[in-house]
N, C-alpha and C positions, 0 to 999 in steps of 0.2 A: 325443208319447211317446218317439218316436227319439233326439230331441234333449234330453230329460229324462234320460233313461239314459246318452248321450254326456258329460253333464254332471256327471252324478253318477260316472260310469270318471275323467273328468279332475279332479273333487275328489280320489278314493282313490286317482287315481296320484299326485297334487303330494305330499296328505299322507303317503303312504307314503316318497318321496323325502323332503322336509321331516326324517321322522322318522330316515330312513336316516345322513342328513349329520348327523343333529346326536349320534348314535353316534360315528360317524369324527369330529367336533370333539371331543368327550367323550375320545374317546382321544388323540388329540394335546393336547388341553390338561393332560391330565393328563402325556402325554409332558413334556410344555413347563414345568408345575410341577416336575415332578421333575428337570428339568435344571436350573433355575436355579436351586433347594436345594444343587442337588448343585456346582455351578459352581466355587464355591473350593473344595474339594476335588481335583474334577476337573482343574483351573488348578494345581494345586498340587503333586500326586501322578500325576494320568494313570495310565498303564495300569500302573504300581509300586503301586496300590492294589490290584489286583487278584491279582496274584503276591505281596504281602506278607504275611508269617507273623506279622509281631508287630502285634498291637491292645491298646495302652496309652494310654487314655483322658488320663490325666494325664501322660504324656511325649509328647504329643501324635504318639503313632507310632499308624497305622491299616495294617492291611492284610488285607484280603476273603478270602483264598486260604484261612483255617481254616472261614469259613462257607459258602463255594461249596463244597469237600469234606461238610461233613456237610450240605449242603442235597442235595447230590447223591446221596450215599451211603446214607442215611435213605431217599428218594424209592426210591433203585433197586432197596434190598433189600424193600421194599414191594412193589415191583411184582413182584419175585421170588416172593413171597408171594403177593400175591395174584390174579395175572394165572390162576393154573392154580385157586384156590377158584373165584372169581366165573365162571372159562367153565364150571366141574363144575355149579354151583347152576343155573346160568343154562339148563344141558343138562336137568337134572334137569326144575327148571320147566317147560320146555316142548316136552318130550318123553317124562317117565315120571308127572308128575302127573294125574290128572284136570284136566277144565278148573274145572271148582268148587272145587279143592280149588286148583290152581295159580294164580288168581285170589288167593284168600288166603296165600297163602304169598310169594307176586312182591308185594305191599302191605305184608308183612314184613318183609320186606328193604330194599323199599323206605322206609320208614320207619326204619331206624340211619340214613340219610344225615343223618334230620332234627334227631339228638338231636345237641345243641352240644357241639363238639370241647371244653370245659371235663369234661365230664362225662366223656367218654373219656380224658380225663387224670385224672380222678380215680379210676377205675376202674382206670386202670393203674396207678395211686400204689397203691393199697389191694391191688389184686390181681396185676395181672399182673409189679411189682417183687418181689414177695417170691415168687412164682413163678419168675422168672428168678434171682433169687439163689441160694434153694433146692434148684431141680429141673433147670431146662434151662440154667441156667450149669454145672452139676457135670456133666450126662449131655454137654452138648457136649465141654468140657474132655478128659473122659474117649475118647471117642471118634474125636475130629475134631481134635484139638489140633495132627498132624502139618502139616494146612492152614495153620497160623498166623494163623488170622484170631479164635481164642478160645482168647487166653492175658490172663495176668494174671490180679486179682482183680476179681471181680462184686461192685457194690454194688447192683445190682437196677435199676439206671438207665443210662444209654447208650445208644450208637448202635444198638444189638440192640431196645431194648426200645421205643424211640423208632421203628423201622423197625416192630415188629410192628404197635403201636397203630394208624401210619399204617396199614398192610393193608387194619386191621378195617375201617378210616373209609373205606377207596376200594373194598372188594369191592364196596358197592350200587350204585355208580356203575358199574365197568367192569360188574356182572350185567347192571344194568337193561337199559344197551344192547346189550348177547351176546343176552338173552334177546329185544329185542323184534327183534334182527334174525333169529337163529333161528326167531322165529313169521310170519316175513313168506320164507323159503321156503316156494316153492308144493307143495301136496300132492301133485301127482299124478310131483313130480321124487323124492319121498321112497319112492311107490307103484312108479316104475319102478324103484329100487335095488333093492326088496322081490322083485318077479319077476322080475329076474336073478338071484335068489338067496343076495341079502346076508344076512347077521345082522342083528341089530339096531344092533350097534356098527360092523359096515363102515358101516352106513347112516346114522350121524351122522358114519362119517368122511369119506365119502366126496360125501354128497347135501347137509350141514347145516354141516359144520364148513367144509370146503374150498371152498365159495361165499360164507362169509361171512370170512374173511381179513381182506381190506380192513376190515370193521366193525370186529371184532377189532380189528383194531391200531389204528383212531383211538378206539376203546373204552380201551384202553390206555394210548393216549396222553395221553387227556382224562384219565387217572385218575391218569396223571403230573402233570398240571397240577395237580389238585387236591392231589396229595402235597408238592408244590413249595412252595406257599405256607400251606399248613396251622400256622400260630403256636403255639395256648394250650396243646393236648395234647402237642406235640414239647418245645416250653417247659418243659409241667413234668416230662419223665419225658430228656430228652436229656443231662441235665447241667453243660450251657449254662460249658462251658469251652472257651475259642480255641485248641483245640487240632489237629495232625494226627495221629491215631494207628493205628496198626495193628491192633491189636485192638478187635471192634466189642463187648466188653465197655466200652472207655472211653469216657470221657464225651464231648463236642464239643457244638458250637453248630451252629445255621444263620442264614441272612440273615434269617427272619420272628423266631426268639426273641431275635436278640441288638436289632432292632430293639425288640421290645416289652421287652425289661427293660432296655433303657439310652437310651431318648426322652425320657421323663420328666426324667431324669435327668442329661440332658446340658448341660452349663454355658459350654462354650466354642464358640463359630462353627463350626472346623474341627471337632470331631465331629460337632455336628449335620448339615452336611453330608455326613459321613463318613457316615455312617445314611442318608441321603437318596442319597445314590450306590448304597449297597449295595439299597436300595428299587430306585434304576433299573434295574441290574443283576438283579434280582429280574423285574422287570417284562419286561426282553428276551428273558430265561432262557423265564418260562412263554407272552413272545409267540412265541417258536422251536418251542415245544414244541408249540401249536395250528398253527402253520405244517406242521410236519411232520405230525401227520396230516392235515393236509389233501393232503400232499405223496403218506402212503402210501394214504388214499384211490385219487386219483388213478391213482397208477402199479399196484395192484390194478388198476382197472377198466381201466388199456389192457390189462394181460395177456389178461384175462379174453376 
């Protein structure tokens, strides 16, 4: 029997290794693909593709530096967005709901993550552009304009509108995990806050928010990752012009849309690669970005 069960630990360790390595091959060979796509470009341009402003498919000029801005810029005002809804929701859930009723409502939320970023493009074509045209390009304008970041004219599409969509689509993501780290402080560290004499809001400041940090931020991070390479909805509402501009009423591109509307489409060697480089770049960009939370994991839990 001893030796039945010995046997059976060294099947589920081998297989479990087995499965582990062929993850880590999976990514290097994908690494490995997207280099050698990329290779004559790379060979050709080097790091000028990446500082370069002008992408003219048919003067054979590429240069990356107007999609790594709106990949970035998109991503960031997102997070901007929605790092401060999804920890309120995430608070809410599981600490002012019932457990029956928080149960239903964390299944809620959880659930937008699953509807297809198409459909969030659609919904921002139909609703939230002629919202932004209408309502919150005019009241920013108005207000905010000293800033310089909303001038010009609103066609209802752009970096603004394109950042918010993202938000909506990464609030489940960064909640889910706010929330399920918030229900995993122990109750009796929330009970001591209580008879020291906190309120209820020192006691999520101080017993809930401030030991989950660490989570937070790779909640965050993760939610970065998923803004970064988000294609069909940024596609259809970003504008999808290689531009750098100033005002996040105009339009610009990022690395996932300019790939999906000019793959198909690509007729000579050097673009195609030119796409495939901007993929690998893409690829380093959101393997940096799982690095780093793991990074501020980490350096949380030595404070701690």
């Amino acid at each position: 029997m001893k030796l039945k069960s010995k046997t059976q630990d060294a099947v589920l360790f081998y297989t479990l290794r087995v499965i582990s390595l062929l993850v880590i091959a999976l990514l290097l060979f994908i690494m490995f693909v997207l280099t050698k796509s990329a290779w004559p470009a790379i060979s050709k341009m080097g790091f000028s593709f990446i500082i370069g402003r002008e992408w003219n498919p048919v003067e054979d000029q590429f240069g990356a530096l107007p999609f790594i801005f709106g990949t970035l810029i998109t991503s960031f005002i997102a997070l901007i967005i929605a790092t401060p809804v999804s920890i309120l929701v995430a608070l809410f859930i599981s600490e002012y709901l019932p457990k029956n009723v928080s149960r239903i409502i964390a299944l809620l939320v959880e659930m937008v993550a699953a509807i297809p970023s198409i459909v969030f493009g659609l919904w921002g074509i139909f609703f939230l552009s002629p919202l932004m045209k209408e309502t919150i390009a005019p009241f920013l304008k108005k207000y905010f304009s000293f800033i310089g970041l909303f001038e010009g004219p609103s066609f209802g599409i752009g970096i603004l509108t394109a950042s918010m969509v993202l938000a909506v689509m990464i609030v489940p993501t960064i909640s889910s995990i706010c929330r399920s780290i918030f229900e995993l402080i122990p109750k009796h560290q929330k009970e001591a806050s209580y008879a020291l004499g906190s309120t209820k809001f020192e006691m999520i400041k101080m017993a809930v928010i401030v030991p989950s940090l660490s989570g937070i931020s790779s909640a965050v991070v993760l939610g970065l990752g998923r803004a970064l390479g988000e294609t069909m909805a940024v596609t259809m509402l970003i504008g999808n012009s290689p531009v750098i501009a100033k005002s996040l009423f105009s339009p610009a591109a990022t690395m996932a849309s300019v790939m999906a509307n000019e793959y198909t489409d690509a007729n000579t060697p050097l673009h195609v690669s030119s796409l495939c480089y901007l993929a690998l770049l893409l690829f380093f960009i959101t393997f940096l970005s799982n690095l780093l939370a793991k990074s501020i994991v980490k350096n949380f839990s030595r404070l701690r």
